[in-house]
N, C-alpha and C positions, 0 to 999 in steps of 0.2 A: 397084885397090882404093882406093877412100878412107878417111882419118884415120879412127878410132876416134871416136866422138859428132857427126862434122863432118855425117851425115845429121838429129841432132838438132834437135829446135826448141828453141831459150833457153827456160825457164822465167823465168815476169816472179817478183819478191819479191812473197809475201802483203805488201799496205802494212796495217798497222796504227797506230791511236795509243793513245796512253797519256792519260786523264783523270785530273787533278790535281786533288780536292774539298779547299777548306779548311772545316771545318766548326766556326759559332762559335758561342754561345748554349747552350751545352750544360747543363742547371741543374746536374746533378751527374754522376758518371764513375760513375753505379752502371748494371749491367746492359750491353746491348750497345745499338749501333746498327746498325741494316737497312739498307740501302743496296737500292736496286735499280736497274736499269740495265734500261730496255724502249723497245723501237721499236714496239710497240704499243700504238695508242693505247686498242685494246678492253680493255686489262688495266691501264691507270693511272688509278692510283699501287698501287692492290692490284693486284701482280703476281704473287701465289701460281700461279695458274693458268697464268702463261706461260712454256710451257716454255723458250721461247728467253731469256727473260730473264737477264743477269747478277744474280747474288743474293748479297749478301759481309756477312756479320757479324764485326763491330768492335767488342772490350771498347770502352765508353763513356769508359775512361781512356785507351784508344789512338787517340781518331775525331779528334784534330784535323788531322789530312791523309789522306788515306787516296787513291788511287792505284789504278787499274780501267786494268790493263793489258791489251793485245793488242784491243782495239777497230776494226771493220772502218768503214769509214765508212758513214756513212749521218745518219739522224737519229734522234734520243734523246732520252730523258726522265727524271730521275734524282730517285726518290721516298727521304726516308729519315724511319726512324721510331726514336725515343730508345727503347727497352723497357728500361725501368727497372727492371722485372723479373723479366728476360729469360725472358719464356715463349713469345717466340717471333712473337708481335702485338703489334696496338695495340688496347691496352683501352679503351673505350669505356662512358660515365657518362652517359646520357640523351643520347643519339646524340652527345654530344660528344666529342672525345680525352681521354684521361688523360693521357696520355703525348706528348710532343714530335714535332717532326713537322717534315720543309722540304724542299722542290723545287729543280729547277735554276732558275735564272735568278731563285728569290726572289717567284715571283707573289703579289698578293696576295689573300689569303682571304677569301672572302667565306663564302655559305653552301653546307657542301662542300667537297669537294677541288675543287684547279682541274682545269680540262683538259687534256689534253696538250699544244693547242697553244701555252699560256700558261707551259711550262714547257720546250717541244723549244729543241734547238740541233742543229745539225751538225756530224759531224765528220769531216773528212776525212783524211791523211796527217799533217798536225801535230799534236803534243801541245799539250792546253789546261787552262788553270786555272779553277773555279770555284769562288766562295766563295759556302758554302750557310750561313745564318742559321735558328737552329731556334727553331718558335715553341712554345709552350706555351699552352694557354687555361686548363687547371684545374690 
């Protein structure tokens, strides 16, 4: 007879990492901020529709670091939106924003949200920092 598990295969560790967002420009700490987290690039930056997407709402007096644990590698795209009055969206005034708005890696804006490719990064087994800049037009 052999050892007890010794017919077993090892299980490898899920690798996951941990994203570190510093997030700065915040006009005021009223309402929450949207964070979302999509490897889709069919659903960015509105990523209401993706199911797979991580989705974390941050009082706007809590968001200057916020923290998107257990991430499997791959590549991403991280949309966030100031709702200042926290109903949930971003409000919109003659198709422009009310409300604040900023992506990974800081792209910058032209007319529209950018693309996902102007905003992805990778991530694999290591934790990483980004510092995300929020803009405001109106």
């Amino acid at each position: 007879m052999s050892a007890v598990g010794a017919n077993q295969a090892a299980v490898a560790p899920v690798v996951t990492a941990t994203i570190d967002i510093a997030i700065s420009n915040l006009r005021s700490e009223k309402g929450d901020v949207l964070i979302c987290l999509s490897s889709n690039p069919k659903y960015f930056p509105d990523c209401r529709k993706d199911k797979s997407a991580r989705k974390i709402k941050v009082a706007a007096s809590d968001a200057g670091n916020v923290k998107i644990a257990n991430v499997k590698p791959g590549t991403y795209a991280v949309a966030l939106v100031h709702d200042e009055n926290a109903n949930g969206k971003m409000d919109l005034r003659l198709f422009l924003p009310r409300e604040g708005f900023g992506f990974s890696r800081n792209p910058k804006i032209g007319m529209g949200p950018p693309k996902f490719k102007s905003a992805q990064f990778t991530i694999g087994a290591d934790n990483v920092n980004y510092a995300v800049k929020m803009k405001y037009i109106l």
